[in-house]
C-alpha positions as CSV (number, residue, x, y, z in Angstrom):
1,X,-4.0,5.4,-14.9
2,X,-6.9,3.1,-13.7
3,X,-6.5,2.1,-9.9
4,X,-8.8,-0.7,-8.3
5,X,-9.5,0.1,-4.9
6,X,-10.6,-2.5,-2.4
7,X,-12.5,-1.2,0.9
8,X,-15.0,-1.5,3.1
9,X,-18.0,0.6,3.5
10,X,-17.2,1.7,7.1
11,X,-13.9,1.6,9.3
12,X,-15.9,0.8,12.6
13,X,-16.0,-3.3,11.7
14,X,-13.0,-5.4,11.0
15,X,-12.5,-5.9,7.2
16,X,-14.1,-9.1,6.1
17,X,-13.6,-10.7,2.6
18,X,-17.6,-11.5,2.4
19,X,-18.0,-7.4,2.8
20,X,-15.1,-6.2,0.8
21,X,-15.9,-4.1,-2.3
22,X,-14.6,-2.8,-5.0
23,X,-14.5,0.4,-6.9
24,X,-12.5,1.2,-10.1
25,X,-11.2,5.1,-10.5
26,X,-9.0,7.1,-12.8
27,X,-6.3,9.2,-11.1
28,X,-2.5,10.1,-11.5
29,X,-1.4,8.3,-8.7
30,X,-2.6,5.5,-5.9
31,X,-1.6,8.2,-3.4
32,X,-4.0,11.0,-4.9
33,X,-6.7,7.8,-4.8
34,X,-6.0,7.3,-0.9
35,X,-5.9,11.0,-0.1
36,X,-9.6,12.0,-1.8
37,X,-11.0,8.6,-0.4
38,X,-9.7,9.9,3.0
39,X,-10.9,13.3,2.8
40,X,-14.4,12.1,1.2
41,X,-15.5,8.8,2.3
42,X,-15.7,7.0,6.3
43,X,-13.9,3.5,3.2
44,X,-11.4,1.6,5.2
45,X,-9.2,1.3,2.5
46,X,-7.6,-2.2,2.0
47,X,-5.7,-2.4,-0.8
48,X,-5.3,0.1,-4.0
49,X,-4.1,-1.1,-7.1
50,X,-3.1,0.0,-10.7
51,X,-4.3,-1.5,-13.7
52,X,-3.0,-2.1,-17.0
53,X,-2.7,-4.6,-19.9
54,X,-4.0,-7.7,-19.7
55,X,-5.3,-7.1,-16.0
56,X,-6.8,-4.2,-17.0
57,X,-9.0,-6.0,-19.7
58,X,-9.4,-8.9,-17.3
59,X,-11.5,-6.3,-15.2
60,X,-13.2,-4.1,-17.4
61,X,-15.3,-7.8,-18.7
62,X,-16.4,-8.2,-15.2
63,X,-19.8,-6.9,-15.1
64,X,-19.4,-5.1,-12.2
65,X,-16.2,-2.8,-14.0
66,X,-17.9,1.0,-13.9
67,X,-15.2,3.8,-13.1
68,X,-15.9,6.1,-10.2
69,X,-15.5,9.8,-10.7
70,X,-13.8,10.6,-7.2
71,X,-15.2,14.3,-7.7
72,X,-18.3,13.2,-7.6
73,X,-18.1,11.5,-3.7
């Protein structure tokens, strides 16, 4: 399944909309996503979502659609 996570780069700030990002993985569940962000990253995690259908085509026009190997954090 294809998550899109939203986050922000660091948990020190307070999340901001204008600083939000996004990154789109492949995993077998949202919770897997959130563990090996945890574990690998200083993201505060906003919101982690799965992807399919017509959302899932939706994203993947958006130039900015590249999926994240989370191995490679």
């Amino acid at each position: 399944m294809i998550y899109k996570v939203l986050y922000q780069k660091n948990q020190i700030q307070n999340p901001r909309r204008e600083t939000t990002e996004t990154l789109y993985t492949q995993s077998d569940s949202a919770i897997k996503v959130r563990e090996i962000l945890e574990a690998k990253t200083d993201f505060n995690v906003e919101s982690i979502e799965e992807l399919s259908g017509n959302y899932l085509e939706y994203e993947q026009k958006s130039p900015n659609y590249k999926l994240t190997d989370l191995a490679e954090l």
